[in-house]
C-alpha positions as CSV (number, residue, x, y, z in Angstrom):
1,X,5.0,-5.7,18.9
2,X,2.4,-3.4,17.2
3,X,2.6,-2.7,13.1
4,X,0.5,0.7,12.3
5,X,0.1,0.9,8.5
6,X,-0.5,4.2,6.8
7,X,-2.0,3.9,3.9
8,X,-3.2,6.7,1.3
9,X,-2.4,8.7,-2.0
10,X,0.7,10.5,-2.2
11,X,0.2,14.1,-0.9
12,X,-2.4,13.4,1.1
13,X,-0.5,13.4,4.7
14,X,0.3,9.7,5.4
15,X,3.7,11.0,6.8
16,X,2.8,13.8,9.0
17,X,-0.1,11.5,10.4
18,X,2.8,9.0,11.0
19,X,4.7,11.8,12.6
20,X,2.6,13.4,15.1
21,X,1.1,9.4,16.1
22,X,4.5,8.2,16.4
23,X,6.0,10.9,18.5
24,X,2.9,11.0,20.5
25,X,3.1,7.5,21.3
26,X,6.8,7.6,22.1
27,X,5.5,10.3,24.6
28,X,3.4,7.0,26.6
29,X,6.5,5.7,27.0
30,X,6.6,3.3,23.9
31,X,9.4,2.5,21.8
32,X,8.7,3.7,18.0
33,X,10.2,2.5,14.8
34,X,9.7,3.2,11.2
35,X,9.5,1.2,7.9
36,X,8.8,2.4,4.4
37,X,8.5,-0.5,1.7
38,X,8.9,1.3,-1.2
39,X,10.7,4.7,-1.6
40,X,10.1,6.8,-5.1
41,X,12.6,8.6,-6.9
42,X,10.9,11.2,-9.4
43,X,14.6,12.1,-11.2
44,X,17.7,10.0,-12.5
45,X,19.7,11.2,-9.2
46,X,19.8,8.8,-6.0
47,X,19.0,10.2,-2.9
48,X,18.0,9.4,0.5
49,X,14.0,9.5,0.7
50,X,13.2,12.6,2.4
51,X,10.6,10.8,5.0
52,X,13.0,8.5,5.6
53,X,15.3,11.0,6.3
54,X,12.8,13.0,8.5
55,X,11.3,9.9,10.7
56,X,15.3,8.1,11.2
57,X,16.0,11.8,12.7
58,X,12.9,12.3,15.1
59,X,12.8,8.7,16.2
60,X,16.4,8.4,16.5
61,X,16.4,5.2,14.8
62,X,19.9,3.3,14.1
63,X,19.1,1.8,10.6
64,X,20.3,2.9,7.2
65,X,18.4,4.5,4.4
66,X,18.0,0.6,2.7
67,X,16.9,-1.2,5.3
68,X,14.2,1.5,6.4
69,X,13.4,1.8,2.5
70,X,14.6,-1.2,0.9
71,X,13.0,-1.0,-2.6
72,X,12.8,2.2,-5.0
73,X,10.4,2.8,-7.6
74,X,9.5,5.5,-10.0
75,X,6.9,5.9,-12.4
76,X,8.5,3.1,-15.2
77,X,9.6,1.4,-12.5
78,X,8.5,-2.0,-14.5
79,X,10.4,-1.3,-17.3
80,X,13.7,-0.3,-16.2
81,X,14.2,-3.8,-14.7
82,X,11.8,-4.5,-11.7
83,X,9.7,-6.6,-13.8
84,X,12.4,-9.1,-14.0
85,X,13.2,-9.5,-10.6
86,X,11.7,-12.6,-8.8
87,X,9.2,-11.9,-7.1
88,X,10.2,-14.0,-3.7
89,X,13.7,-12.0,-3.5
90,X,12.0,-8.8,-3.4
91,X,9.0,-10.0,-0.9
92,X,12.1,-11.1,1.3
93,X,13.9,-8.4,1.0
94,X,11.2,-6.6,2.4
95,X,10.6,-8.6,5.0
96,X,13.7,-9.2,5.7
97,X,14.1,-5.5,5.9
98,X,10.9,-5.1,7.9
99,X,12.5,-7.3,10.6
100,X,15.5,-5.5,11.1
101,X,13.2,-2.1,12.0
102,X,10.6,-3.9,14.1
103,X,13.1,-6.0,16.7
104,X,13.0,-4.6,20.1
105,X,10.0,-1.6,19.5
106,X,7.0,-2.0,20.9
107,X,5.5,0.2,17.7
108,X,6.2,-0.1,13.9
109,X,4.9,2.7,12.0
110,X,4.4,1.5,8.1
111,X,4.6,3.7,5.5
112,X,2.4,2.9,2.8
113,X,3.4,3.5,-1.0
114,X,2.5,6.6,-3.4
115,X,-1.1,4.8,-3.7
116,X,-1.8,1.6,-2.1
117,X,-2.0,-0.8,-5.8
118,X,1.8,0.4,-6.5
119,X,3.4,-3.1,-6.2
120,X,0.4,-5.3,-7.0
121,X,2.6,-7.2,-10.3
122,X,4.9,-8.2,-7.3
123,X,2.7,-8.9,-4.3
124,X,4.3,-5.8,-2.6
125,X,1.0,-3.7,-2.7
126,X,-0.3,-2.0,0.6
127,X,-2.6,-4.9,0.8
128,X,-0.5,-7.9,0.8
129,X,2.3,-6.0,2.8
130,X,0.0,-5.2,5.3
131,X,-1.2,-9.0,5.9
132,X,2.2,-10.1,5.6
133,X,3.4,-7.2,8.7
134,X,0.0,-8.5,10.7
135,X,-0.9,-5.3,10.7
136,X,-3.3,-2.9,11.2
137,X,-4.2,-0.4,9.5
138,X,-4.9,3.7,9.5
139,X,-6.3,4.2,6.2
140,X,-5.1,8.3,5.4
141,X,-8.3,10.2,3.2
142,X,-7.9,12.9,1.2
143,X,-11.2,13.9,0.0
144,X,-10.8,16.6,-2.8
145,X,-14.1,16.0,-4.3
146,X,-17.0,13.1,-4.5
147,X,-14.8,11.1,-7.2
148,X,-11.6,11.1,-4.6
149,X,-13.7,10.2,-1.7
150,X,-16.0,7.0,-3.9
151,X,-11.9,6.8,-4.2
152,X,-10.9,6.2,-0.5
153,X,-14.5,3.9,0.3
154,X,-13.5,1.6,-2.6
155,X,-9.6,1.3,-0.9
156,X,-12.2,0.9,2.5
157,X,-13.8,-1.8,0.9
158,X,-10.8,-3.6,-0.3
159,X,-8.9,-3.5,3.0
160,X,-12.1,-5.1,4.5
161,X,-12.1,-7.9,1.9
162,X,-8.3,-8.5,3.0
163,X,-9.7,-8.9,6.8
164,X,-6.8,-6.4,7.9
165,X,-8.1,-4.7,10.8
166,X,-9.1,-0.7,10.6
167,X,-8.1,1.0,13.3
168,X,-9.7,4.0,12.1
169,X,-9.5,6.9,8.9
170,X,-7.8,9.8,9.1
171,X,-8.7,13.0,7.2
172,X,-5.2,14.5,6.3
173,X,-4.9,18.2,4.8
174,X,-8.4,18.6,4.7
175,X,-8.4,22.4,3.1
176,X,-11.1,25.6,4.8
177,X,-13.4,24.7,1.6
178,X,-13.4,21.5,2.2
179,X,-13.9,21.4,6.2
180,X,-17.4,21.3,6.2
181,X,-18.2,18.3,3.7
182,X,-15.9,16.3,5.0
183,X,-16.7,16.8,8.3
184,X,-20.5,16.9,7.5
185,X,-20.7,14.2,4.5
186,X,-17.9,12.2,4.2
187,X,-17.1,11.0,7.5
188,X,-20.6,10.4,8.7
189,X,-20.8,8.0,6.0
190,X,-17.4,6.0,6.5
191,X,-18.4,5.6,9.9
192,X,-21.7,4.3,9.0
193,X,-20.3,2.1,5.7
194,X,-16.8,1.5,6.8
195,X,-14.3,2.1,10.1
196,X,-14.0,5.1,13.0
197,X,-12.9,7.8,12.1
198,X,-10.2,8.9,14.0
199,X,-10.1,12.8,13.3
200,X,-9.9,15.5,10.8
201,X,-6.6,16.8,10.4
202,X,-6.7,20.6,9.4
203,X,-4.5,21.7,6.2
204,X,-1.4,23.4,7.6
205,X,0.1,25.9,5.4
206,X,3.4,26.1,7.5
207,X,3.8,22.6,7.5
208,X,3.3,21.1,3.5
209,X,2.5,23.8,1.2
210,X,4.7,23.7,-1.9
211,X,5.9,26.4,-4.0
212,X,4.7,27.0,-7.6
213,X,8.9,26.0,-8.6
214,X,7.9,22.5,-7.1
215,X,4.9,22.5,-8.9
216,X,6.8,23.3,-12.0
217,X,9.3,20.6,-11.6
218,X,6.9,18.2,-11.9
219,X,4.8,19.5,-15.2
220,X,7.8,20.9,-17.1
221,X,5.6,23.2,-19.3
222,X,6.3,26.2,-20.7
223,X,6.5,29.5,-18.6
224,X,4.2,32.2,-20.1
225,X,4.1,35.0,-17.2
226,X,5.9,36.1,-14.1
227,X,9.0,33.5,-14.4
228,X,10.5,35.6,-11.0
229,X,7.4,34.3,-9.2
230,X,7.7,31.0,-8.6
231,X,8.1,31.0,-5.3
232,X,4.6,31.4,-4.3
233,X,3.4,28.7,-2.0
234,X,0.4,26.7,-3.1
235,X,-2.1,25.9,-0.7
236,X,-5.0,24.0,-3.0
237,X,-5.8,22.8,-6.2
238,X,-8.5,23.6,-7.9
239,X,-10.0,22.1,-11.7
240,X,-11.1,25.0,-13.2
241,X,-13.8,22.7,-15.3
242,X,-17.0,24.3,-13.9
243,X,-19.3,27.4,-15.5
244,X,-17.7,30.7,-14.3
245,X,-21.2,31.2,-12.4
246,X,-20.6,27.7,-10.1
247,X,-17.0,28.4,-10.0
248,X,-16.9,32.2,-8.9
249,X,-18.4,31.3,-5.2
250,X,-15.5,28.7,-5.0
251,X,-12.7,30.6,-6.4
252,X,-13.0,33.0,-4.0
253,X,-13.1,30.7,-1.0
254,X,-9.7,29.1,-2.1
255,X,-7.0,31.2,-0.9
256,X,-3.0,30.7,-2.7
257,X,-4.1,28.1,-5.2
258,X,-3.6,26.8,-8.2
259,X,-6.1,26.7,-10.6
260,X,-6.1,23.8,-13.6
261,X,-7.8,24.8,-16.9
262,X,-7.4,24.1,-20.7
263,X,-6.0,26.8,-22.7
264,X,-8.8,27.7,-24.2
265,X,-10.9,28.6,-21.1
266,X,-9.7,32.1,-20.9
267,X,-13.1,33.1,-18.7
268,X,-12.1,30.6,-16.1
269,X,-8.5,31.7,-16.0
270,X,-9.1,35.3,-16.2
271,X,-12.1,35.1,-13.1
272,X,-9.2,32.9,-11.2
273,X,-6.7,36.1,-11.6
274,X,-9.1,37.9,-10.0
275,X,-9.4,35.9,-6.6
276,X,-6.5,34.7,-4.8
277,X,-4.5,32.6,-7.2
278,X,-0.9,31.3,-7.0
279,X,-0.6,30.0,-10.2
280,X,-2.9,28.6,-13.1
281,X,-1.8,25.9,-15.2
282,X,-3.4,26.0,-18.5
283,X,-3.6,22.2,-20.5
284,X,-3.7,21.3,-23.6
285,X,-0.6,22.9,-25.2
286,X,-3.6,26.0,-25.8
287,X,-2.1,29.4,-25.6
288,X,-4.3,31.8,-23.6
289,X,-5.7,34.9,-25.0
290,X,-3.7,37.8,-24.5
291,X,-5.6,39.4,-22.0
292,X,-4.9,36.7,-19.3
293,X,-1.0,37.0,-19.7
294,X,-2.0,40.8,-19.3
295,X,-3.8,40.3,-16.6
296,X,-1.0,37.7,-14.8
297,X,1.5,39.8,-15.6
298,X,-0.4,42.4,-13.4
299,X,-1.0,40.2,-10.7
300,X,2.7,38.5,-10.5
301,X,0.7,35.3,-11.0
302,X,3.1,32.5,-12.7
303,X,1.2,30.9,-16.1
304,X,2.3,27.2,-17.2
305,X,1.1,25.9,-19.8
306,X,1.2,21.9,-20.3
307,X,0.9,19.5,-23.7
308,X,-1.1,17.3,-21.6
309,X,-4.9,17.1,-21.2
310,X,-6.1,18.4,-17.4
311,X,-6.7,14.6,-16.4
312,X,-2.8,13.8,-17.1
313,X,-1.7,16.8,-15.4
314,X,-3.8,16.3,-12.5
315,X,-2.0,12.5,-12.1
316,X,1.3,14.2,-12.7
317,X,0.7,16.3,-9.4
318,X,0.1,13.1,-7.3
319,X,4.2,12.4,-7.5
320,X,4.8,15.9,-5.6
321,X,5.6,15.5,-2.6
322,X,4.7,17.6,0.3
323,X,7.3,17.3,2.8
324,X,8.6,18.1,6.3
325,X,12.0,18.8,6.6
326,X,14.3,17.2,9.1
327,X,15.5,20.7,10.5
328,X,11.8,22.5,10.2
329,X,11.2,22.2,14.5
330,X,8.5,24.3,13.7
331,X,6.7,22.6,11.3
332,X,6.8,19.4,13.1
333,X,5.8,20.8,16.6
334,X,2.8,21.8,14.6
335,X,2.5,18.1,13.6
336,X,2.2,17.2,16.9
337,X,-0.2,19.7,18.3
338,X,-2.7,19.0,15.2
339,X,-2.4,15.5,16.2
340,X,-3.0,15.7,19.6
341,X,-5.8,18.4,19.0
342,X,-7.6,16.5,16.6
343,X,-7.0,12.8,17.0
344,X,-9.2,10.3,19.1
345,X,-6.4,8.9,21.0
346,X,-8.5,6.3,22.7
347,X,-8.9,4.5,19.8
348,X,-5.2,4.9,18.8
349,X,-3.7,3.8,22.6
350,X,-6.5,1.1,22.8
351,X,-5.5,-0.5,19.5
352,X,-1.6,-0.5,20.5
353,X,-2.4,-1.5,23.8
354,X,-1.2,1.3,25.6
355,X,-3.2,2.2,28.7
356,X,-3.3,6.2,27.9
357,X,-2.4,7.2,31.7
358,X,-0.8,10.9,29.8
359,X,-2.7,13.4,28.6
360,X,-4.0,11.8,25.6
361,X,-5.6,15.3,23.9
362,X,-8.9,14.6,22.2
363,X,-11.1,12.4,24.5
């Protein structure tokens, strides 16, 4: 038996990657199962994790919600009680857990958490999970900017130290203004530094994009313009911190986004209502000038404006989730063609063990 571990930031397509390898390796005749450590729960209401929902569904998998997910965690998960639990009942709980989903497949996919430290007090990090599960790893980049990806090389680095085997990277949602420096830059130098990497994995709009209502679910600000419009679909993100000069080329290349500034940077937010802009969120608990409510009101462009500084809100966003629905056959047939487009299956069937006698896609 093979254990696959997906490991990444929240958001940035450790799922779908999952998804369209899972389903394309049950297509080589392999026998595919699915294991999420650690499911999070942003509200007070329980409910079934919606990737665990999606993968028990495609994979036709007999376990329930707690054994594919045993352990749930939100954001003060420490201090609503998992601190004092012992540490050895939750790591066998997990691996207990872990046994039930991986008895009789020939292919465990692993899940990893929200970001790959979340755990670390416990021994339950991506790290120590992934030594534990002997397995290997797919670490899952998303690249936003320079600081993001000296992100993912230091997560590189570490799963080196642990000696866990790289099967390859994956870029995952990798945006039209991004293509070109990740394809270019960043994986150049991961493959030189690092691991393979296996593929970028274009950012399907169809498949992830959330709405500005999730968007708002998650910040809680204040509404300032065009509360009917929150159902505009948000393709990027972009931090409105640049001079309007450096940020007018780049605006304009970002199509449905949401642009993050302060409050006070009304010639950022008023050059982002002129290009294609889904929604700006405006930090700092600063109230606009007038002319940019004007001018959003005009466009039907939703303003929110946060309390907290663009750093917080920016780590806010990595809790929303950008998921595929169970019933969405569309959106996860496009999974699987991006996979198999993209991906170096080679690689992928060599490291499983699977000869690759189908049509494996990219060669």
């Amino acid at each position: 038996m093979k254990t696959l571990y997906f490991s990444g930031k929240s958001g940035g397509g450790k799922t779908a990657a999952a998804l369209g390898i899972g389903m394309k390796l049950r297509d080589e005749g392999l026998k595919i199962s699915y294991f999420k450590p650690f499911s999070f729960r942003k509200g007070l209401v329980k409910k079934d994790d919606d990737d665990v929902v999606l993968m028990r569904q495609i994979l036709s998998l007999p376990f329930s919600s707690e054994t594919i997910s045993p352990l749930t965690v939100n954001s003060h998960y420490l201090t609503s009680g998992f601190l004092k639990e012992n540490e050895n009942n939750l790591i066998s709980r997990v691996e207990k857990a872990f046994k039930r989903c991986s008895e009789g497949y020939d292919v465990v996919l692993v899940d990893g958490s929200i970001e790959p430290f979340i755990g670390y007090n416990k021994g339950l990090d991506d790290f120590s999970l992934a030594e534990k599960f002997q397995a290997s790893v797919i670490p899952v980049v998303r690249a936003d900017d320079d600081f993001q990806f000296d992100q993912n090389l230091l997560y590189l680095e570490l799963w080196k130290q642990h000696k866990i085997p790289i099967i390859g990277a994956v870029f995952c949602n990798v945006t039209p203004t991004q293509w070109n420096t990740s394809n270019s830059i960043y994986k150049p130098f991961i493959e030189e530094k690092c691991c393979p990497v296996l593929g970028l994995l274009p950012r399907q709009v169809e498949v992830s994009s959330p709405t500005v209502a999730e968007f708002y679910d998650i910040l809680q600000g204040e509404i300032l313009a065009a509360p009917n419009r929150l159902d505009r679909i948000v393709e990027e993100v972009v931090i409105g911190t640049m001079n309007i000069e450096s940020a007018l080329s780049y605006l304009r290349r970002a199509p449905h986004k949401a642009v993050i500034t302060g409050g006070d940077r009304s010639d950022m937010a008023l050059t982002a209502l002129e290009t294609s802009t889904s929604v700006l969120i405006l930090t700092g608990g600063l109230y606009p000038d007038v002319r940019v409510l004007a001018k959003a009101e005009e466009k039907g462009v939703p303003v929110i404006m946060v309390h907290q500084d663009t750093y917080t809100t920016i780590e806010s966003l990595h809790s929303l989730y950008w998921s595929i629905h169970p019933e969405d056959e569309r959106a996860i047939n496009q999974v699987k063609e991006t996979c198999d487009k993209y991906l170096d299956w080679q690689l992928i069937l060599k490291a499983v063990g699977s000869n690759g006698t189908k049509n494996t896609g990219k060669k």
